[in-house]
Structure formats: structure tokens, C-alpha cells
C-alpha positions, 0 to 999 in steps of 0.5 A: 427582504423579509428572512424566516430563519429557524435555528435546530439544537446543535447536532453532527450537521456544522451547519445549523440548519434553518428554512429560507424563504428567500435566499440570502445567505452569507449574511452577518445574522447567519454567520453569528448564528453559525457560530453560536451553534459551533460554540452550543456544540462545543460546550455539549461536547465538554458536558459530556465528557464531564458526565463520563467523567462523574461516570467513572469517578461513581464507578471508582468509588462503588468498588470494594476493597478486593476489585481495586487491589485486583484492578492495581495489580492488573495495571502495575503488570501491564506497566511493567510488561510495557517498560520491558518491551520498552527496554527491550532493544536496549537491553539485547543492543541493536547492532548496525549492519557492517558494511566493507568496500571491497575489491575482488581480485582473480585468484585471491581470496578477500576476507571480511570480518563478521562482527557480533557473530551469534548463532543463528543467520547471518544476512549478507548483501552483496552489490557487485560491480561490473566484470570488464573482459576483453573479448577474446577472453570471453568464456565460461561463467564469471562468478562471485563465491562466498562461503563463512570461515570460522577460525580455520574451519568452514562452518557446518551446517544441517545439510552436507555442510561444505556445499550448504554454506557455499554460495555462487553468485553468477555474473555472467554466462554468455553460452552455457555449451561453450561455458561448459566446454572451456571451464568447469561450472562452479558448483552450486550451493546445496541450499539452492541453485546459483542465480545469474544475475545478469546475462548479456550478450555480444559485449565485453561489459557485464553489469554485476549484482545486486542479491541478499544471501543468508548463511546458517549458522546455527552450529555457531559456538564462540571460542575465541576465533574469528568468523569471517566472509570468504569471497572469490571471483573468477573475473579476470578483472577487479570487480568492485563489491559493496558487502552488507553483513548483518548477523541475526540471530535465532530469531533470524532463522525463523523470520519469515514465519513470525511475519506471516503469524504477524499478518495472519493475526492482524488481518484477523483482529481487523475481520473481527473488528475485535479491536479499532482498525487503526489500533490493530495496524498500529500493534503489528507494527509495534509488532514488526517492530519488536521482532526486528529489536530481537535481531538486533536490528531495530531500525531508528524513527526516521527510518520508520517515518521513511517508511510511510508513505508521505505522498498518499498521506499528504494527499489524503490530507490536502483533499480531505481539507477541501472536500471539508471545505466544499461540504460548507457550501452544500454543493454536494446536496445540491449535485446530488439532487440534480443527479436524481431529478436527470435519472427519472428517479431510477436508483438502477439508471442513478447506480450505473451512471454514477460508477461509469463516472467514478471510473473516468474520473478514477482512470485520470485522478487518484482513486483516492481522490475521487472518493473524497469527492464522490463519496459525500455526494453519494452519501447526500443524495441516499439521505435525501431520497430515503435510500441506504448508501452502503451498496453504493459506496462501497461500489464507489471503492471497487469501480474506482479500483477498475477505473484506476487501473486504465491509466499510469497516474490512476493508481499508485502501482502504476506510477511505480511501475511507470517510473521504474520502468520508463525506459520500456514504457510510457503513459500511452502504452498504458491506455492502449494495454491496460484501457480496452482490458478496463472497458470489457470488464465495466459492463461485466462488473455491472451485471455481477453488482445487479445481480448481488443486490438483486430487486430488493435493492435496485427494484425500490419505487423512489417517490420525492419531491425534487422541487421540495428537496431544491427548496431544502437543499440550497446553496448555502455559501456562494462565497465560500464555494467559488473559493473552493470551486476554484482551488479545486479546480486548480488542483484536478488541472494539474493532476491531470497535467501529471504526464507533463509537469511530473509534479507529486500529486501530494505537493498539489493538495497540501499546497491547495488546502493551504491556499483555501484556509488562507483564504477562509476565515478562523472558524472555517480553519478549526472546521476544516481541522475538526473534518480531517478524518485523522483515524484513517490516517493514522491507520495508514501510516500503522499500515505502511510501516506494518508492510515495510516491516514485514518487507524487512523480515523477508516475507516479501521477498521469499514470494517473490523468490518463490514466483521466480523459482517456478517460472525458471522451471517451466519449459521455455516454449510455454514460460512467458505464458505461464509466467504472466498467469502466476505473476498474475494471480500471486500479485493479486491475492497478495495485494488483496492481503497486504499493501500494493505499493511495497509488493509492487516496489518488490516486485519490479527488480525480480521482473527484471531479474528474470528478464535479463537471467531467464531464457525466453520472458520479455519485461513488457508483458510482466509490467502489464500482468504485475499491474492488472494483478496489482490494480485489481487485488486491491478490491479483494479486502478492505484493507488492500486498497487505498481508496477502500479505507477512505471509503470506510472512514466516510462512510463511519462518518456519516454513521454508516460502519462499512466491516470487513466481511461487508465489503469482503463479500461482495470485493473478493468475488469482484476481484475474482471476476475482474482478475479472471479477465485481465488474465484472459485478456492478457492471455489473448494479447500475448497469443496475438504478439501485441504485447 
């Protein structure tokens, strides 16, 4: 038949784009015209970088004498500064954490050389065995007591320094009365109370512990004597103990605040947008890095390459190839039409279908995912009716967030928390906890985002012609399509068997985007490579090892200390309420600023920690609270989610810069009002003994 095809000069569009009088694609002239477009690109691209290049060299040669003496000194400094940093490590030496298996006998003292002693802190992880007591003999508290001896001395601390540098460890205490009735209770340390790691009941086996205590030494001075680890336990019985020791330093001492000046700084270099996303994650991570190096810790590349998080980074990558794919064929455009011809051209009535659909899909997909796949039809159909897409993906992030939230499988913290703690709950118990919870806060999101965009957005009188937007529109690689149709379909097929098969969702897409550039042709491969948004991903692969970083030099873990101390204080009759009310909103406002898949990882062993040592908190209604907070607290920022950031790359994409404040105006009080919900909800439940 008779084909008109018009070639357009080469822009951003892959493919040329023509006018069909009659559809017959996939043709030999239209795929020799798509690559002659490809190959017009690709010189107008080298052309460009040739004009910046004459740019520059023009710009050198105008300089004077003075502007390039200046310009030499400036980048010779930062060289040197950069060689420093570089040698840095090597110049302090970086000291590997001494480890000794060591068995506790009653009565005897054990002691463990601390090798490279400073002054400053010393780290030690005690990991205890188990203290098997006949039962008859069963009274009293079994402890572990540590204090460090330097020479025949014990070091002094700022504080009362006999007590300070004690530390009590307590393995079990069965009956507080009768402890104190038929032995004296240790003494706590003055730098905090002893902790009991573990409280049974009834048996003659009691599991040990797992802690990190910290020892200040900064009235160290070096004089030739030994600094050891003394350790003692009452325990009838030989306890077995792996002790970890790690001297640290000054820097050591003041840890924890260089990371929240770290996170306060980068979060601000990212709210500016001073600098790139990407660059800013990348320097606190170099950061984190370089103050580990100055406690002589500096962990080595294929730690800080465990560090990342290989399974979202694999599936951001086998999706994205996809979804690259998909986008040949032009089926996002031509979704997106037929979405706004069933909507009777009412952006309000196209806006609350298409989030109630981005939820369902969310609830049994990866929120990641789904806003590969969403997100490039939303961007299609704002294109095609004149509208701007900004309100609507950013939405496409946070309703994703909500819906994510119902299920096991729909967000990373709850694959955490559901493998962690499979013993105590299952994939139905979190539809029949967290699901009602997601229900009642949808419509509640809907008319909060109607009332932010208000008439001016929503009220807008959308005029087009479908039938021409059709003939614009089409299909363009049928082929094409049913090859990527089918792999895509593979994949969310088993995604959604995840419940059964336990099969990484990562392990689906890479295999998936492999299959398809088997499939496909040489230039479909170099398209496929060239669409990856590899900024996004190296954003979070600087983020996860920001995060981890900041894990290490205890942040983390003085939060997670900070919630157990107030809970443990709050009388028994009201603490399993107000521990699910801080749990909450501290889990919230945390993974709204910082990664929620270390907090979340954090987080489980303090939960069962306070179940098993604390009187009167059940484990099941912590894991629902710990998952509503973490869930939720990912819509607060930009970077506190995933699929935030996938929706950031798209949008830059696309030619649509989503900023921080942006999203943050509109995602804080969304996660205000979501949190403010669950926590009700939670509240309400709990009341009722559903929980």
C-alpha cells in the first residue's frame, strides 16, 4: 500500500518521528530510517562536545598571565588536598578489630589483651553463649562484668571512675524479689544501668547476648603496661563469649555527632541542590568514610560494596531496561490515551483512578516497580493533553508509598520485617493488620491532594481530540511489544508468586532484561543501555553506603537506644501503648531523613530485645507499629524512599526537575497525615486486643 513517512531533525525522541497514513510499521525503510536518525544524533551530540571543547580552549587562551598562575595554584592545592585524604588511611594505619574466644569460668577472672590501646574509646562486642543451670540451683542474676585494667590499676574515668568504666551485662534474671533475696545484685555501671538481655522463665537454658559497650579511656597515657579486658560471670556454668575490641580513638569519643553533622550537611547540600543529588551522596559517603579512617577502622571495598544494596539496585536496573524497551513500541501513549478517552476528559476523575491503580499495584509489586511502569504513562498522557505532569507523579511516589505499606512484599521494610520475624508473623497477617489501615487512609489522601492543588490544577477544562491524538499515537513496533509484553509479564507473574517461590524480586528483572536484549536487536541493545538512568543508580548506591556508614559510627544505634531507655521507663500498665506511639513516630520522621532499610534492619533486634528483657510489650504489635512508621516516613523527603528517587530521575528525564522542597511541601504533611492515622489506628486495635 501507499506509505507517507516524514523524518523530523533528531531530538531526545529515540524515535523519529513520522506521520502514518496507513499502519505498517516494523518495516525495512522505517527501521533504516531509525537508524540513520540514531546515527544523525550521535554525530550532533560529538559536534557539541567539539563546540564546548573550542569553548574552553577559547576561554584558556583569553586568560592572562595572573588568572592562570591563580588557576595553577588552586588546582595544585586541591590535588595535594586530594592525595592527602588519599594517604590518609595509610599514614594513621587502619587497625583490625581483635577478636578472642573466650570461655567464662565462675569465680575467675579472663583477661584479654587490648592491642594498639589510645586514648580515647574503646569498642567491645560481647556475643554470649548460653548459661545452662540446673534448676534447683536457679536464683539470683547471672551476669557478665567487664571492666579495663591498665597494668595493676583500673582506668579512670571523668565520672566516679571505678563505677564508669564497669559494665554489667545481665543474662538472666528470673524473679527480681527472689534475686534479691538470695544474692546481691551487681551494681550497676555509673555510665547506665545494666541491661538484661534476656529474660526467661520456668527453664534451665537461658540464651546469652549479643551487645556493644563502649569504654572511655581518655585518661589513657602509654607507660609500658599492658591494657587488658577483665571479664567475670556468675554463672554456674562455663559461658562461652566471643569478645570483639576495637580501640578508637579520640575521634571515637565524639562519633556520633560528626554523623549527625554529616547527615544535617548532606540532607542540606541536597535541599539546596547546591550541588547534583548524586554528588552530594557520593561526598558523605567519602565522608563517613574518611572518619572511620581517623578511627583507624576503615572498612575495606568489599565491605563497602556489601554495603549497597544489590537487590534494589539490580531491580532498579532489569526494570529500567524493560520499561526502556516498552517505550519503543509506544504503548505507554497509547495507554495513556484510552485512559483519558474512559475518563470523559476529567483530569480529577483520570488523577484518582490512576493513584487507586498505582496502590493495588504497589500493594503486590515493588513501589519501585510500579513507578517504572506508571511513571512514563502519566508523563505520555500530560504531553499528549497539554497538562503539567509534576503534581501527578509526584503523587505516583507517595500513593505508591501508601499502597506499598498493605502487604509483605509491597516495600522493603516489610520484607525485612517479615523474614526477620517469620516465626511471629506471616504474608496474610500483614493484610489483615496493615490492609484496613492503607484503606482508610486513601480517601483521606485524596481529599488532602485536592485540597493542595485545589481548582487551579484539577478544575482545568481539557479540550482534544482523541481520535486525532489515536492517529498521532500508535503503535509503533508490534514485534517489539509482544516481545516485551511477554517478558514483562513473566516478571510480575512471578513477583506476585513471591509468597510462594521466596524468589529475590532482583533475580526476576535482570534475568528478565537479559532474556529481552537476547531477543532484540544491536541498536535496540545500545538504547536500552543509553535509557538506564544510571545517575539514579549511583545515587543509591552513594546513599546506602552514606547510611551504612552512619550505621557504623553509631547514630543509628544511640536512636535505637534512646527509644528503649524511655519505654523501659514508662509504668507497666500504659507501656505497650506508649511504646507503639514513640516506636511510631521516631521510626517515622527517621526513615523520612535517613535510608529505611538500615533503620529498619536496626531496629528488629531492639524490638526483640525489649520484648524479651522489658515487662509488660508483646513483639507483634512493635513489628506492625515499626512497619506503619517505616513505610510511611518514606514519603516525608525526597530521599527517604525509593520510589521518590526513581520518580525524580523520570521526571529529570522527561524535562521536568522535581526539587527537594517541591516534593517536600506537599510529602511531609502527607506523611504527617498518613502517620497520624496508622497511629490511631494502631491505637484502636491495641484497645480492642487485636493486635
Amino acid at each position: 500500500g501507499h506509505i507517507e513517512i516524514e523524518v523530523a531533525p533528531p531530538t531526545d525522541e529515540d524515535v523519529p518521528r513520522r506521520s502514518i497514513s496507513e499502519p505498517c510499521v516494523e518495516s525495512t525503510t522505517h527501521k533504516l530510517l531509525y537508524v540513520k536518525a540514531l546515527t544523525q544524533r550521535k554525530a550532533s551530540r560529538q559536534a557539541s562536545k567539539d563546540t564546548k571543547s573550542r569553548y574552553v580552549m577559547d576561554k584558556i587562551q583569553h586568560m592572562t598571565k595572573k588568572d592562570r598562575i591563580r588557576t595553577a595554584i588552586k588546582c595544585t592545592f586541591i590535588c595535594l588536598c586530594f592525595i592527602l585524604i588519599l594517604c590518609m588511611p595509610k599514614i594513621l594505619g587502619q587497625i583490625h578489630e581483635t577478636q578472642y574466644l573466650e570461655p567464662l569460668t565462675p569465680k575467675i577472672h579472663s583477661h584479654l589483651e587490648v592491642d594498639n590501646p589510645s586514648a580515647g574509646l574503646l569498642e567491645v562486642k560481647i556475643m554470649a553463649g548460653e548459661c545452662y543451670v540446673p534448676s534447683g540451683l536457679e536464683v539470683g542474676h547471672y551476669w557478665i562484668k567487664a571492666h579495663v585494667q591498665h597494668g595493676d590499676k583500673v582506668l579512670a574515668g571523668p565520672m566516679k571512675p571505678l563505677e564508669l568504666l564497669h559494665k554489667v551485662v545481665v543474662l538472666h534474671d528470673p524473679d527480681p524479689a527472689a534475686a534479691a533475696a538470695h544474692s546481691p545484685a551487681p551494681a550497676p555501671a555509673a555510665g547506665g544501668p545494666s541491661r538484661r538481655l534476656n529474660a526467661g522463665g520456668g527453664g534451665s537454658t537461658h540464651n546469652g547476648a549479643d551487645v556493644k559497650v563502649e569504654f572511655d579511656m581518655k585518661s589513657y597515657v602509654a607507660n609500658g603496661n599492658e591494657v587488658k579486658l577483665v571479664l567475670e560471670t556468675n554463672c554456674p556454668a562455663v559461658v562461652s563469649t566471643m569478645i570483639s575490641l576495637a580501640s578508637l580513638g579520640m575521634v571515637g569519643t565524639a562519633q556520633v555527632w560528626l554523623a549527625l553533622i554529616l547527615l544535617v550537611i548532606v540532607l542540606l547540600l541536597i535541599l539546596t541542590e547546591a550541588i547534583h543529588r548524586t554528588l552530594a551522596a557520593f561526598c558523605g559517603a567519602a565522608s563517613v568514610l574518611f572518619v572511620l579512617s581517623l578511627e583507624h577502622r576503615l572498612p575495606s571495598m568489599s565491605t563497602i560494596i556489601g554495603w549497597m544494596d544489590h537487590g534494589t539496585l539490580a531491580l532498579l536496573w532489569g526494570m529500567m531496561v524493560i520499561v526502556a524497551m516498552l517505550s519503543r513500541t509506544g504503548v505507554f501513549e497509547w495507554c495513556a490515551i484510552r485512559l483519558f478517552e474512559h475518563s470523559g476528559g476529567s483530569l480529577w476523575k483520570l488523577y484518582w483512578v490512576m493513584m487507586i491503580f498505582d496502590c493495588i499495584l504497589s500493594a503486590f509489586l515493588d513501589n519501585v516497580t510500579t513507578m517504572l511502569l506508571l511513571a512514563p504513562v502519566i508523563i505520555s498522557l500530560c504531553k499528549a493533553i497539554d497538562v503539567e505532569p509534576k503534581p501527578m507523579l509526584i503523587s505516583l511516589a507517595l500513593f505508591g508509598n501508601v499502597g506499598g505499606t498493605s502487604t509483605m512484599i509491597g516495600d522493603p521494610p516489610n520484607i525485612i520485617i517479615g523474614n526477620a520475624l517469620s516465626d511471629e508473623i506471616n504474608f496474610m497477617d500483614f493484610m489483615k493488620i496493615l490492609g484496613p489501615g492503607v484503606l482508610i487512609m486513601i480517601p483521606c489522601c485524596l481529599a488532602f491532594v485536592r485540597w493542595y492543588y485545589g481548582q487551579a490544577y484539577f478544575g482545568k477544562d481539557i479540550r482534544c481530540d482523541v481520535g486525532k491524538l489515536k492517529e498521532q499515537y500508535p503503535i509503533r513496533e508490534p514485534k517489539l511489544l509482544i516481545r516485551s509484553g511477554i517478558v514483562l509479564s513473566a516478571c510480575i507473574f512471578m513477583f506476585f508468586l513471591h509468597p510462594v517461590t521466596h524468589l529475590d524480586p532482583a533475580y526476576i528483572a535482570c534475568f528478565g532484561a537479559v532474556l529481552l536484549l537476547l531477543m532484540s536487536e544491536h541498536h535496540d541493545f545500545e538504547f536500552a543501555l543509553e535509557k538506564v538512568e544510571w545517575d539514579s543508580l549511583l545515587f543509591f548506591a552513594g546513599l546506602f553506603v552514606f547510611t551504612e556508614g552512619l550505621a557504623e559510627l553509631g547514630l543509628l544505634r544511640v536512636i535505637a537506644d534512646g527509644i528503649s531507655s524511655v519505654i523501659e521507663a514508662i509504668p507497666v500498665a500504659q507501656r505497650q501503648l506508649s511504646a507503639n506511639i514513640i516506636l511510631h513516630w521516631v521510626s517515622a520522621v527517621t526513615s523520612a531523613f535517613v535510608d529505611n532499610i538500615p533503620f529498619t534492619t536496626t531496629m528488629i533486634p531492639v524490638i526483640r530485645r525489649m520484648v524479651e528483657n522489658v515487662e509488660g510489650l508483646s513483639l507483634r504489635p512493635l513489628a506492625w507499629t515499626l512497619a506503619f512508621g517505616a513505610d510511611l516516613g518514606g514519603m516525608g523527603t525526597l530521599i527517604g524512599a525509593s520510589a521518590n528517587v526513581v520518580m525524580c530521575g523520570i521526571a529529570s528525564e522527561a524535562g521536568h526537575h522535581v526539587s527537594f522542597m517541591e516534593f517536600f511541601r506537599i510529602g511531609w504533611p502527607m506523611m504527617c497525615l498518613t502517620a497520624s492515622i496508622s497511629c490511631v489506628y494502631m491505637i484502636v486495635l491495641q484497645q480492642a486486643g487485636w493486635l
